[in-house]
MARVEXZA-678985 format. One record per residue (C-alpha): residue in three letters; x, y, z negated. Coordinates in steps of 0.1 Angstrom, whole numbers, plus 5000, padded with zeros to 4 digits. Example, Ala and Ser with C-alpha at 12.3 -4.5 7.8 and 13.67 -1.06 7.14 Angstrom:
Ala512349554922;Ser513749894929;
//
This chain:
Unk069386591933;Unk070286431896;Unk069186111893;Unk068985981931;Unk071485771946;Unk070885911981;Unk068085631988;Unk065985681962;Unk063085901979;Unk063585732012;Unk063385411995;Unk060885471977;Unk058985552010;Unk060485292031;Unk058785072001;Unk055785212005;Unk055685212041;Unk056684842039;Unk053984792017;Unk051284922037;Unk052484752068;Unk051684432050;Unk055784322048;Unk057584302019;Unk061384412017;Unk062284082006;Unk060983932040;Unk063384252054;Unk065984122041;Unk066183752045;Unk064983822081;Unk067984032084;Unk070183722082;Unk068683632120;Unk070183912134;Unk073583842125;Unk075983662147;Unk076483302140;Unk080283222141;Unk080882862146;Unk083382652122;Unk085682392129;Unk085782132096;Unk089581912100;Unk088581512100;Unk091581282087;Unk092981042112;Unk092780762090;Unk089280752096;Unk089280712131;Unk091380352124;Unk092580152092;Unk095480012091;Unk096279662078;Unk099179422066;Unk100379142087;Unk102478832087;Unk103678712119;Unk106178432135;Unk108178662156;Unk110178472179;Unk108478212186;Unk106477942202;Unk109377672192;Unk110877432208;Unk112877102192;Unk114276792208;Unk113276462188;Unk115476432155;Unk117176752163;Unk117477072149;Unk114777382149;Unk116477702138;Unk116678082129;Unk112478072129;Unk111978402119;Unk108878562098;Unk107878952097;Unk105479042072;Unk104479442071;Unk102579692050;Unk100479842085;Unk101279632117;Unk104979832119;Unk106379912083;Unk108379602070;Unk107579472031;Unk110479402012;Unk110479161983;Unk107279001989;Unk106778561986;Unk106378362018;Unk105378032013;Unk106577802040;Unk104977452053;Unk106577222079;Unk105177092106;Unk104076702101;Unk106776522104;Unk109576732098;Unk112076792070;Unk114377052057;Unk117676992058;Unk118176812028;Unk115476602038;Unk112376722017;Unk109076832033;Unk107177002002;Unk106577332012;Unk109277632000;Unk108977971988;Unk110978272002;Unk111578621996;Unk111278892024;Unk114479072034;Unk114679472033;Unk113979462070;Unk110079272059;Unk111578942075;Unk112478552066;Unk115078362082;Unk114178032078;Unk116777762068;Unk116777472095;Unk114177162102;Unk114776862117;Unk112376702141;Unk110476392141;Unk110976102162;Unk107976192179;Unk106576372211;Unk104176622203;Unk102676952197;Unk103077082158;Unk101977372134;Unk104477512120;Unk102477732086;Unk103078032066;Unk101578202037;Unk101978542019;Unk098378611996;Unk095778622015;Unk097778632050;Unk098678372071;Unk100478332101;Unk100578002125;Unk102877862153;Unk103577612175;Unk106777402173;Unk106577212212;Unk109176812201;Unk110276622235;Unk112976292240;Unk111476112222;Unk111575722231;Unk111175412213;Unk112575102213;Unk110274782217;Unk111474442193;Unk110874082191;Unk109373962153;Unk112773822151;Unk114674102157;Unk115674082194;Unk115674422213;Unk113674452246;Unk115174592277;Unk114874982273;Unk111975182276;Unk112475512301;Unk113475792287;Unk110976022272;Unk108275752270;Unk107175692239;Unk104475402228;Unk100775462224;Unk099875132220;Unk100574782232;Unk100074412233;Unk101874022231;Unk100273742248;Unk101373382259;Unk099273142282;Unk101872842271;Unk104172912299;Unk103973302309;Unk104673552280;Unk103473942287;Unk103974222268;Unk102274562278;Unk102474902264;Unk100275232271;Unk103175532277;Unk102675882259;Unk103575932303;Unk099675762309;Unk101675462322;Unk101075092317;Unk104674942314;Unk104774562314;Unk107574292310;Unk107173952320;Unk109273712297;Unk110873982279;Unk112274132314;Unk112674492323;Unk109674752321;Unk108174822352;Unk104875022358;Unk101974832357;Unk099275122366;Unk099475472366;Unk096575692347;Unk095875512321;Unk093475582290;Unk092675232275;Unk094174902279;Unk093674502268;Unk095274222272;Unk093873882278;Unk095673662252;Unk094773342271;Unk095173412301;Unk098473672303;Unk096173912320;Unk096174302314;Unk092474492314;Unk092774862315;Unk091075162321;Unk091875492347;Unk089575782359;Unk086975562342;Unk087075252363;Unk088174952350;Unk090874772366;Unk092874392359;Unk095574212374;Unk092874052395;Unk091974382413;Unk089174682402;Unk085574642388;Unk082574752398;Unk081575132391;Unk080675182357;Unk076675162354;Unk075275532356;Unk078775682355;Unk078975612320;Unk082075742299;Unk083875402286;Unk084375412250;Unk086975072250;Unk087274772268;Unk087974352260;Unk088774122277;Unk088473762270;Unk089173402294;Unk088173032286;Unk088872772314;Unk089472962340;Unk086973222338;Unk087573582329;Unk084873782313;Unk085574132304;Unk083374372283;Unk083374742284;Unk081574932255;Unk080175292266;Unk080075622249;Unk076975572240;Unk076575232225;Unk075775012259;Unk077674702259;Unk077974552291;Unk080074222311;Unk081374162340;Unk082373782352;Unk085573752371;Unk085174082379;Unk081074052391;Unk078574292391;Unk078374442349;Unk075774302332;Unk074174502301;Unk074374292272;Unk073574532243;Unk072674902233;Unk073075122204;Unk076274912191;Unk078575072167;Unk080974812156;Unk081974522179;Unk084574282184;Unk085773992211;Unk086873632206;Unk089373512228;Unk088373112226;Unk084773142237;Unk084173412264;Unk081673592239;Unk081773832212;Unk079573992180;Unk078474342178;Unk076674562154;Unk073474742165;Unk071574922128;Unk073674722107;Unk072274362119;Unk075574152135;Unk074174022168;Unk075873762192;Unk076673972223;Unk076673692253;Unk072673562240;Unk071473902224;Unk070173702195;Unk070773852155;Unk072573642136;Unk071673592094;Unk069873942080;Unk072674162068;Unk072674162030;Unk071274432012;Unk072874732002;Unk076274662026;Unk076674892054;Unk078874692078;Unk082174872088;Unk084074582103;Unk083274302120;Unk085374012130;Unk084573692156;Unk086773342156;Unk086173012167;Unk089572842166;Unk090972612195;Unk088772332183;Unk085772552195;Unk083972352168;Unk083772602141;Unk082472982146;Unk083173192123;Unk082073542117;Unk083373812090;Unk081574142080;Unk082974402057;Unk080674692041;Unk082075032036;Unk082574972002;Unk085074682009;Unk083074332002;Unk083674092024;Unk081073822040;Unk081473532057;Unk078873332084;Unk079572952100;Unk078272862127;Unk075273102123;Unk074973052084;Unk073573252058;Unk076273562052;Unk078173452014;Unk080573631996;Unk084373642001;Unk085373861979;Unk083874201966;Unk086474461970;Unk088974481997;Unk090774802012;Unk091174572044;Unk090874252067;Unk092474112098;Unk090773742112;Unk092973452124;Unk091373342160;Unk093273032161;Unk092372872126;Unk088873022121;Unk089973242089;Unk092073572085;Unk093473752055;Unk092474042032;Unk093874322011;Unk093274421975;Unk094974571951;Unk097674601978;Unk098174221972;Unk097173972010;Unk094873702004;Unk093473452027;Unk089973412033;Unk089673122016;Unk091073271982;Unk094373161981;Unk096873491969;Unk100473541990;Unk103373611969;Unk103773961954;Unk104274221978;Unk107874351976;Unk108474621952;Unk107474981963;Unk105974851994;Unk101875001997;Unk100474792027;Unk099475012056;Unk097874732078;Unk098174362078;Unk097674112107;Unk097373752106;Unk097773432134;Unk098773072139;Unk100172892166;Unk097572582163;Unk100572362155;Unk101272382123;Unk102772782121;Unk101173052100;Unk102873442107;Unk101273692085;Unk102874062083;Unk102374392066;Unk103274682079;Unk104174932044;Unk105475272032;Unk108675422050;Unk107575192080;Unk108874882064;Unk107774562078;Unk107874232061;Unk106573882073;Unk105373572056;Unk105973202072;Unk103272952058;Unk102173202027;Unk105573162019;Unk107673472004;Unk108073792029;Unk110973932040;Unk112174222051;Unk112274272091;Unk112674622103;Unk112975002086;Unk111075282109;Unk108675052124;Unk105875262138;Unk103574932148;Unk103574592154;Unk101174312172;Unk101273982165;Unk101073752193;Unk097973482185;Unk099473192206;Unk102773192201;Unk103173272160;Unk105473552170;Unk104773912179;Unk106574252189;Unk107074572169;Unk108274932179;Unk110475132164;Unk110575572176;Unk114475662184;Unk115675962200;
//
C-alpha cells in the first residue's frame, strides 16, 4: 500500500488508457466543465443610469399680468439641485422686462440670494405706459429661466404743438401711428389704434372710427384725405381700389393730390411700385425698389431701384449715384411754386446729396446721423453731432443741455413760418420758430407729426 494515495495504480492506468485512446486528461478535464450545471446570475444596475437628473431655474407662478403703470408683484423664482430639491444660497440675477422699473425707479438688472426653500420673491415692478407682451429674464450660471409679463389700459392722449389736448382717445387704445393735414379750410387728424382701428377727428372734434382692420394708413396732406390699407385692399375716403395686381402683399402705401386729382401709390413686398388715378385701374410704375418716397405738390415721387434714384411717374434715372454711397434715404420736394424740384439722397454712412431740377447729385454735408426734407420750401434739415442744420448750411442754436435728438422733422407754412422740432431723450420735445431758439413743449412724448400746411403739428403722449 505505502506510497499510493488510493489513485495511484488506477491513475496510472486511467492515464494510460487515456493515452491510448488518443485523449489526454487535460481535455477530461476542461471537458468536464460542460457537464456541469450553468446557474444563471443576476448583476444589480444603479438607477441613476436609467435617467440623470439635472438643476433647474423656473418662474413658478406665473405667466404675469400688470395693468399700465401699475404694479407686478410677489413673482416668484425656484431654482433646484434635480428638478425637486430646492438650492439655498445660490445668486439669481434678475432683468426687467423693457420698459419697467423697480420700485425706486431703476431698471439695471439685480442680484438675489435664494431662500432655504430654493426660491426668490421678487421686490415689485412697475409697468410701462404701454400695451404689450414682455419678457420678464432670469439668470443663475449657466441656467436661465423666461416669462411673460401680459401690460393692458394703456391709452394715450393726442396734443396740439401748442399744447391743446384733443378730445379723449377710447379707453385701451393706444397710438400706432398717425397723421396732421390741412387743405386751407378742413383740418384732419388720423391715428392707427393698437385696436386695428383708424380713428379720425375733423377740426380737432371727437374720435370716431374711420375703418375697421387696419394695417397701414396715409394721409393726403392736400387734400384732407385718409389712404389705408385692410385685408390687403386699399381703401380712401373716396371708396375701395382695385384688387391688388396678382394678389400681391402691400409693403406701404402714399398717397398724394394736385388740382383735384388724387393719385395713390402702393409699394409691394417685393419691390413693384404701382398707381392708381382717382382710384383707376393700378398702373405698374417700377420693380425692384428699395427706398422710395412721395411728394405731395406734384402727384409723383422718386424711388430707388440698385442704388440709381429714378423718377417714379416717367421711369426715367435721374444723375448716376456717386460712387462709393449706398443710398439709404431718399427725399422728393418741389415747394408750392412747383418751379424748383428738389431731390436729397443719404448713403449709409451719412453724406448727404442734393439734385435740382434733375442736376448733377453735390455734396451737402458728409456726415449726418439723419435728415427730414421741407415739401413746402424745397429744403429740409439734418443732424450731426446731435446739432440740426438746414440744408443749406446754416446751424440752429445749441440743442438744450442733455437733450440727444431722437428724430427731427421740419415744415413751412409757405407764408413766411418755419416749425422745426426734435424729439430727444426722456421723450422731451422742443420746437424752433424761424431757426430761432427751442423750447421746451412736452415731457413723455412718444411721437409727433408735423403738419406741412399749416406750420403746426400734433404729438402723443402714453397715460394710463
Amino acid at each position: 500500500m505505502g506510497g499510493t494515495d488510493g489513485f495511484g495504480d488506477n491513475a496510472e492506468q486511467d492515464g494510460a488508457a487515456a493515452h491510448k485512446n488518443g485523449i489526454e486528461r487535460r481535455s477530461l478535464v476542461l471537458g468536464a466543465a460542460w457537464s456541469v450545471p450553468v446557474i444563471a446570475l443576476t448583476v444589480a444596475t444603479p438607477l441613476a443610469a436609467a435617467s440623470v437628473l439635472t438643476p433647474t431655474l423656473a418662474f413658478v407662478n406665473g405667466p404675469y399680468t400688470a395693468a399700465a403703470c401699475g404694479t407686478l408683484n410677489d413673482v416668484t423664482l425656484l431654482l433646484t439641485t434635480d428638478g425637486t430639491t430646492p438650492d439655498p444660497g445660490k445668486v439669481v440675477t434678475v432683468s426687467p422686462p423693457a420698459g419697467f422699473t423697480w420700485s425706486d425707479g431703476t431698471t439695471t438688472a439685480r442680484n438675489f440670494t435664494t431662500n432655504a426653500n430654493g426660491r426668490v420673491v421678487l421686490p415689485s415692478m412697475t409697468a410701462p405706459t404701454e400695451n404689450g407682451t414682455f419678457a420678464l429674464n432670469a439668470v443663475s450660471g449657466s441656467l436661465t429661466a423666461s416669462q411673460n409679463v401680459t401690460v393692458s389700459g394703456a391709452t394715450a392722449t393726442i396734443y396740439h404743438l401748442d399744447g391743446s389736448p384733443y378730445p379723449a382717445i377710447p379707453g385701451g387704445v393706444t397710438v400706432d401711428s398717425f397723421t396732421d393735414n390741412y387743405n386751407g379750410t378742413t383740418r384732419v387728424t388720423a391715428f392707427l389704434g393698437s385696436d386695428g382701428n383708424l380713428y379720425r377727428s375733423v377740426n380737432s372734434g371727437a374720435w370716431a372710427v374711420y375703418a375697421t382692420g387696419v394695417s397701414d394708413f396715409t394721409a393726403n396732406q392736400n387734400g384732407a384725405g385718409l389712404v389705408w390699407v385692410s385685408g390687403n385692399t386699399v381703401f380712401s375716403d373716396s371708396g375701395s381700389y382695385p384688387a391688388t395686381p396678382g394678389g400681391q402683399t402691400i409693403a406701404d402705401v402714399q398717397d398724394t393730390w394736385q388740382g383735384g386729382v388724387r393719385e395713390t401709390y402702393i409699394r409691394t413686398a417685393s419691390g413693384n411700385v404701382y398707381s392708381s388715378v382717382n382710384n383707376g385701374p393700378w398702373t405698374l410704375k417700377l420693380t425692384g425698389v428699395t427706398v422710395w418716397a412721395t411728394e405731395k405738390n406734384s402727384r409723383g415721387g422718386v424711388a430707388v431701384k440698385d442704388n440709381q434714384v429714378y423718377l417714379i411717374n416717367t421711369g426715367n434715372a435721374m444723375a448716376a449715384t456717386p460712387a462709393t454711397v449706398t443710398i439709404a434715404q431718399v427725399a422728393d420736394s418741389v415747394g408750392n411754386n412747383s418751379q424748383t424740384r428738389t431731390i436729397f439722397i443719404r448713403g449709409i454712412s451719412g453724406r448727404i446729396f442734393v439734385s435740382t431740377n434733375g442736376s448733377p447729385w453735390s455734396v451737402v454735408t458728409n456726415s449726418s446721423s439723419m435728415m427730414a426734407p421741407n415739401n413746402n420750401n424745397s429744403g429740409g434739415v439734418y443732424v450731426d453731432n446731435n446739432q440740426v442744420i438746414t440744408m443749406s448750411g446754416t446751424a440752429f442754436p445749441p440743442t438744450p443741455a442733455g437733450a440727444t435728438i431722437g428724430s427731427v422733422q421740419d415744415t413751412y407754412d409757405g407764408t413766411g413760418t418755419r416749425i422745426t422740432t426734435i424729439l430727444g431723450t426722456g421723450g422731451r420735445l422742443y420746437r424752433s420758430t424761424n431757426l430761432g431758439a427751442w423750447t421746451l413743449v412736452a415731457n413723455g412724448v412718444s411721437d409727433v407729426q408735423l403738419n406741412e400746411n399749416a406750420a403746426s403739428g400734433v404729438y402723443a403722449i402714453p397715460n394710463c
